[in-house]
C-alpha positions in Angstrom: 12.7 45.9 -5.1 14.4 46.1 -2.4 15.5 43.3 1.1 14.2 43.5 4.3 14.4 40.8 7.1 11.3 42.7 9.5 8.2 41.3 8.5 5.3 43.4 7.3 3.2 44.6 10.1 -0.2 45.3 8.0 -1.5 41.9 8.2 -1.1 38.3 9.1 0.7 36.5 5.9 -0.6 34.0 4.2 2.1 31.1 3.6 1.2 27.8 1.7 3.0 24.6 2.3 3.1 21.2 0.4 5.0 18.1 0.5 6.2 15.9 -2.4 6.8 12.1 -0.2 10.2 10.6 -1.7 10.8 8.2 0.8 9.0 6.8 4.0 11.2 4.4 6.6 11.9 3.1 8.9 9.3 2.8 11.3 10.1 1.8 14.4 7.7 0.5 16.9 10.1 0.2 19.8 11.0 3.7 19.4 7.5 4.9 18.4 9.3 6.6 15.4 8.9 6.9 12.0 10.9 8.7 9.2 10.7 10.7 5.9 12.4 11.5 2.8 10.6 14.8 1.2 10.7 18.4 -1.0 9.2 20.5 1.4 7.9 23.8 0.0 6.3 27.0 0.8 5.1 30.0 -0.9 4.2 33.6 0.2 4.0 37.0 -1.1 6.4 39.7 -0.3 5.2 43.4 -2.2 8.9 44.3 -1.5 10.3 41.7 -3.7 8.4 42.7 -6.9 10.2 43.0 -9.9 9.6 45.3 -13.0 10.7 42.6 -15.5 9.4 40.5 -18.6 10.7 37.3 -17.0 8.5 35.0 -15.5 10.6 34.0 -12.5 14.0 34.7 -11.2 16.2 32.1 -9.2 18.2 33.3 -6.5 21.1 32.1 -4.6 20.6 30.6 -1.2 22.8 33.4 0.6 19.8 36.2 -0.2 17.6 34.5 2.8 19.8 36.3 5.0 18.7 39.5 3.4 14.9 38.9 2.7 12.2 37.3 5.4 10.9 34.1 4.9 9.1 32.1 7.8 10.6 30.3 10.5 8.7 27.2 10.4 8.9 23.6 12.5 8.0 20.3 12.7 5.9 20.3 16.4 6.0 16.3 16.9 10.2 16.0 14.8 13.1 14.3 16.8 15.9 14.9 14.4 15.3 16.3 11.2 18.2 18.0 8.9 18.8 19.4 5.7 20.7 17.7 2.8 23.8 19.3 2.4 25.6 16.8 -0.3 27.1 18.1 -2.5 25.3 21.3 -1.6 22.6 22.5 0.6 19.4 21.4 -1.5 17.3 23.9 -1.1 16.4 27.0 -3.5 14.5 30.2 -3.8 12.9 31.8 -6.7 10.9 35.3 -7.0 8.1 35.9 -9.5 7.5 39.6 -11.0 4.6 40.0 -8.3 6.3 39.4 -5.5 5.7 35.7 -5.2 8.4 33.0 -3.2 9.0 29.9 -3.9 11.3 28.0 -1.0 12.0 24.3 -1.4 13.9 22.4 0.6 14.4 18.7 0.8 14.5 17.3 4.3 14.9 14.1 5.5 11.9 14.1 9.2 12.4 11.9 12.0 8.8 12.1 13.8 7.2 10.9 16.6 4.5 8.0 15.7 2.0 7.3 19.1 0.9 3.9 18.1 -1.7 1.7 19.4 -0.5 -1.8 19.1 -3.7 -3.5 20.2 -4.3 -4.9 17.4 -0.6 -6.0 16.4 0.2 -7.1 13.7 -3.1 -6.7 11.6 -3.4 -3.3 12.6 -3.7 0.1 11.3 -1.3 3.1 12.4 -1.4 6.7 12.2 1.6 8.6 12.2 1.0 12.4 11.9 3.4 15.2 11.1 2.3 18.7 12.1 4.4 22.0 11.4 3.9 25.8 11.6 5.7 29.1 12.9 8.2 28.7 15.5 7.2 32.6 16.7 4.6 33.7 14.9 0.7 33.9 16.1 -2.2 33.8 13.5 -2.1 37.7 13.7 1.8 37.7 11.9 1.4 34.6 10.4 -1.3 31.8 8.7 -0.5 28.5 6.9 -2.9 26.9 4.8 -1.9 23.9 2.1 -0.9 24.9 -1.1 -3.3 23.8 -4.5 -6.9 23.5 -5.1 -6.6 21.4 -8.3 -4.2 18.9 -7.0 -3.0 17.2 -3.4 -0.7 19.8 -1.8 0.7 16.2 -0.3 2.0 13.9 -3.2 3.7 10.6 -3.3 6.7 10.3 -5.3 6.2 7.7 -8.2 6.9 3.8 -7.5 7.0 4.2 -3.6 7.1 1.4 -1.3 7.7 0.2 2.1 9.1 -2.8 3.6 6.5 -3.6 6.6 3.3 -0.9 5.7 1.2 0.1 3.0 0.3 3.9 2.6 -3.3 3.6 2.5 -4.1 6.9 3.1 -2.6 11.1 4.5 -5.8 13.4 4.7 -4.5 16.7 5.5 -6.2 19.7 7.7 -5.3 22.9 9.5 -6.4 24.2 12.6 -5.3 26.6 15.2 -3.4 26.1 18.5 -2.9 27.3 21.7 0.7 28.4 22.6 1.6 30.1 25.9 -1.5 32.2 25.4 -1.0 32.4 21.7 -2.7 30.8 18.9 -0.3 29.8 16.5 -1.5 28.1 13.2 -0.9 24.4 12.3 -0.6 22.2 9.4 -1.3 18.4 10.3 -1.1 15.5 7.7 -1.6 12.1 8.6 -0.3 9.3 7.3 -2.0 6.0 7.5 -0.4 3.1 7.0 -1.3 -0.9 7.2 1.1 -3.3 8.1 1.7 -6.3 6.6 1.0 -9.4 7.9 2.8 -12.0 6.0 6.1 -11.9 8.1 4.1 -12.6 11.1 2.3 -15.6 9.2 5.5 -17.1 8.2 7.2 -16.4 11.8 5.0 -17.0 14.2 1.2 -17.9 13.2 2.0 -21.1 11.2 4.6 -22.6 13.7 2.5 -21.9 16.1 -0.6 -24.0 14.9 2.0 -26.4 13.9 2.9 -27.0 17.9 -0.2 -27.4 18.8 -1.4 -30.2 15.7 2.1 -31.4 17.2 1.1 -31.8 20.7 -2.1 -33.4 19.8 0.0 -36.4 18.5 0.6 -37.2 22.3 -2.8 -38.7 22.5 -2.1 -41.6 19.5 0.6 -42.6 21.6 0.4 -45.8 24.2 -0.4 -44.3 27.2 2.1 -46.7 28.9 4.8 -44.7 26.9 5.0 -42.2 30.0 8.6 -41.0 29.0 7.5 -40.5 25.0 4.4 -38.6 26.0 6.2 -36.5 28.6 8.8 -35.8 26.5 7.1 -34.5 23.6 4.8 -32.0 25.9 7.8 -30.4 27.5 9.2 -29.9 24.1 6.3 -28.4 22.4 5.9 -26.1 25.6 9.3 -25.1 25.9 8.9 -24.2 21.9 6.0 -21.9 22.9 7.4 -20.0 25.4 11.0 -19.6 23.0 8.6 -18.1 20.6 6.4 -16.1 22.5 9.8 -14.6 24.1 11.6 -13.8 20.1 8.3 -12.3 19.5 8.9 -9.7 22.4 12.5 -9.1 21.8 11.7 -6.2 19.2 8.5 -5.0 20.6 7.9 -2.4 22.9 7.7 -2.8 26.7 3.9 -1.8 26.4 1.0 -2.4 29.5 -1.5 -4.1 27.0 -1.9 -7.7 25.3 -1.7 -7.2 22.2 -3.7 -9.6 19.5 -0.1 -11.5 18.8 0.5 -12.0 22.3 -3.3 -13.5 22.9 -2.9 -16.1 20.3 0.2 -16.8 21.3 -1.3 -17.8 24.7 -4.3 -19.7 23.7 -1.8 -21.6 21.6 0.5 -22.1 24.8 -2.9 -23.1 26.9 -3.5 -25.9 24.2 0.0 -27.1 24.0 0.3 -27.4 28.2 -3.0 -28.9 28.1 -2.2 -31.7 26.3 0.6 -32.2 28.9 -1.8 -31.3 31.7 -4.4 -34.1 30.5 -1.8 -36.9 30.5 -1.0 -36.1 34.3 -4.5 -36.5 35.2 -5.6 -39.4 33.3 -2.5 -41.3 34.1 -3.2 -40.2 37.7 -6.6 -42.3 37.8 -5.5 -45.5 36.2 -3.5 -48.1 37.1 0.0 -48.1 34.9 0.2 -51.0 32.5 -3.9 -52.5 32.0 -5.2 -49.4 31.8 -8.0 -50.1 33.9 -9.2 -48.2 37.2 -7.4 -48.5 40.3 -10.2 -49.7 42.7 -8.3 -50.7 45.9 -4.7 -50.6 47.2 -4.7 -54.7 47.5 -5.5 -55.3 44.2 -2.0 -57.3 43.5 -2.5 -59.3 46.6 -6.5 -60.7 45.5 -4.7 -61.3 42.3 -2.3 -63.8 44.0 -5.0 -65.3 46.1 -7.4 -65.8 43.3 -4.4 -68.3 41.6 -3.8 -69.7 45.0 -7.5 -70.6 45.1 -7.7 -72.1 41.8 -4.6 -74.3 42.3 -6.5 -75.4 45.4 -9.5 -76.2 43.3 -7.4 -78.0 40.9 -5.8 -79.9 44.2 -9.0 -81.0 45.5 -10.1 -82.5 42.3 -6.8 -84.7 41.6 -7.5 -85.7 45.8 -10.9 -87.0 44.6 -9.8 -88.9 41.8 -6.9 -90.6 44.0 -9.4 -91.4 46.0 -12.2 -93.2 44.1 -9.2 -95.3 42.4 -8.5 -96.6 45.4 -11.9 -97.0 46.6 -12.7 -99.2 44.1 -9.3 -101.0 44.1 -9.9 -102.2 47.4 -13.4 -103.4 46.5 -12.4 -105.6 44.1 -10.3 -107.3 46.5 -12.7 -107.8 48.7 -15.0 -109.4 46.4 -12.2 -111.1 44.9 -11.5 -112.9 47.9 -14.9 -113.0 49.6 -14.1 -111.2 52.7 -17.2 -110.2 54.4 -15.6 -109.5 57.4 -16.6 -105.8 59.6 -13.0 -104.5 58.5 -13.7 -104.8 55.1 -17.0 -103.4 55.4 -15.4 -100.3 58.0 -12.9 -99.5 55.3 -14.9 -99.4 52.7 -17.3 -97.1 55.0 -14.3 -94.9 55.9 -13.6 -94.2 51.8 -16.9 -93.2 51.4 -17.0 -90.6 54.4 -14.1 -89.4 53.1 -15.2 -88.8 49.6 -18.4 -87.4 50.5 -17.1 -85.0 53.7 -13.2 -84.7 53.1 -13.4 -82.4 49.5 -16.3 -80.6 51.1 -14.6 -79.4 54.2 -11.6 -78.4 51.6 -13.6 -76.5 49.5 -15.0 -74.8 52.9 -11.8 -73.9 53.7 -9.8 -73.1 50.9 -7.8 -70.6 52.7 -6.5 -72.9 55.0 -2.9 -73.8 54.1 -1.6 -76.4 51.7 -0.6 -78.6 55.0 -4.4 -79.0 56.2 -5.4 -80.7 52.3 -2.3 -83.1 52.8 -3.6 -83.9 55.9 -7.2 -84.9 53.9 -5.3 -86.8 51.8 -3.4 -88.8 54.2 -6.3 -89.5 56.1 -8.3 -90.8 53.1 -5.9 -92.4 51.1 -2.9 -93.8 53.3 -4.8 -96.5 55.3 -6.4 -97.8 51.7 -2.5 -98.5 51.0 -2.1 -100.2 53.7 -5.4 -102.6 54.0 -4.8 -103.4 50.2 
């Protein structure tokens, strides 16, 4: 046995990787970001490392990677990932008889997550993590995932997250092209469905609640203008207070995404209601309710009572009339004047009676002096012969 930092230079070495998941969070959609807690482990064989011992393995102190290779691997698509160091750098190495290394670390992985928020908030994201050889090509150096029996990716017992599910992290390897190089690559993807019951609470149900709100606008008295009015600029003024808290923690993206639709059909029925009051009240006449057909409609309204208090006139000038009519004939035949006057007045009641009301009726838009003048006419010289 003996330590050598070169690498050997007969063939490309095989080293295995898997991941034990401790932790996953946060995941950050306005920073398309995602984290995780994990043991991170690779194995390789190293013919210069073999021991001549009974022992199955041997645990060695961090300090002896200076002395021995081991691969210089990186996470392509990490932000800011770093070692725990409390209370001491958790990592370890161990060497079996044949040469075989065991390197676990645990690292905490800030990665880059590409989402497609489309579909927000019943959507589905996948956040990938890929790793391999910082240096290396496929001739020096090959990663494949570590176990045939079992996941080389494993999730850590009782594992939850606040906002996702894990519903799934196939795994594959391929090879990639680097400056001219091929350089091998691990990938695992992580799958993971949001949940959807925040957004329910938040935003979905107050939502439909506005608009089953707005709707009360048309129970209302139409001639409630200020009520009516009122209630639509508040529910629409809600709306748009939601639908701008909803973008407060959301990225600045260049799509509608499903929240922001409904959130706009909602706002469409809300200002509708509004919209529909304008109109309707626009077409009708405030206070009957009835179309407006004509500008002068308050003015016919005032000559139609004029004209019915003239009707009412002419009938009361009728009935003055005939009571004097027949007043004056009983005088006459009381005291047996036959004489032409008697006979001329009685002549001159009955023209009146028969042409005076018709010429009033004919002219019922004449003013109130030309009836008084009828009714002088007829009436004042029968006070005066009887």
């Amino acid at each position: 046995m003996y330590f050598d930092i070169v690498l050997i230079t007969d063939g490309p070495v095989i080293v295995h990787a898997d991941i034990l998941l401790r932790s996953m969070g946060p995941i950050s959609e306005l920073d398309m970001v995602y984290s995780l807690d994990c043991y991170f482990r690779q194995t390789w064989v190293d013919q210069r490392l073999s021991l001549n011992i009974s022992l199955e393995n041997v645990s060695l102190g961090i300090k002896i990677l200076e002395r021995i290779w081991h691969p210089d691997t990186v996470f392509y698509n990490g932000q800011n990932s770093y070692l725990h160091i409390i209370t001491t750098p958790n990592k370890f190495l161990r060497i079996s008889p044949d040469g075989g290394i065991l390197y676990s670390q645990r690292l905490t992985i800030r990665a880059n997550c590409m989402m497609n928020l489309k579909k927000f908030p019943l959507d589905i994201q996948q956040c990938p993590l890929y790793f391999g050889s910082f240096a290396y090509s496929t001739s020096d150096v090959k990663y494949k995932w570590r176990g045939k029996l079992t996941s080389p990716v494993d999730i850590y017992p009782h594992l939850t997250l606040s906002t996702f599910d894990l519903i799934g992290y196939p795994m594959t390897n391929y090879t990639s092209m680097v400056k001219g190089e091929y350089h091998s690559v691990l990938a695992v993807k992580f799958y993971l469905r949001r949940h959807a019951g925040y957004f329910i609470i938040q935003v979905y149900v107050p939502c439909a609640l506005l608009v089953v709100l707005s709707w009360v606008s048309f129970w209302i008295n139409r001639e409630a203008t200020a009520d009516r009015i009122a209630l639509g600029t508040t529910t629409v003024l809600t709306m748009t207070i939601l639908g701008i808290e909803n973008r407060n923690d959301f990225p600045k993206v260049s799509y509608i995404t499903a929240l922001d639709l409904y959130i706009a059909v909602c706002f469409v029925f809300v200002l509708s209601t509004t919209v529909e009051f304008a109109i309707v009240h626009s077409f009708t006449k405030y206070g009957t309710g009835e179309p407006i057909l004509s500008e002068s409609t308050d003015d016919d309204e005032s000559e139609e009572e004029v004209t019915n208090f003239r009707k009412y006139f002419v009938f009361l000038f009728v009935r003055t009339c005939t009571t004097f009519w027949w007043l004056s004939l009983y005088k006459c035949c009381t005291y047996h004047i036959e004489s032409i006057p008697c006979i001329m007045q009685q002549a001159f009641y009955v023209y009146n009676l028969a042409d005076g009301p018709c010429k009033i009726l004919h002219k019922l838009n004449s003013s109130p002096f030309y009836i008084n003048n009828y009714y002088l006419i007829g009436c004042l010289p029968s006070a005066l012969l009887s």
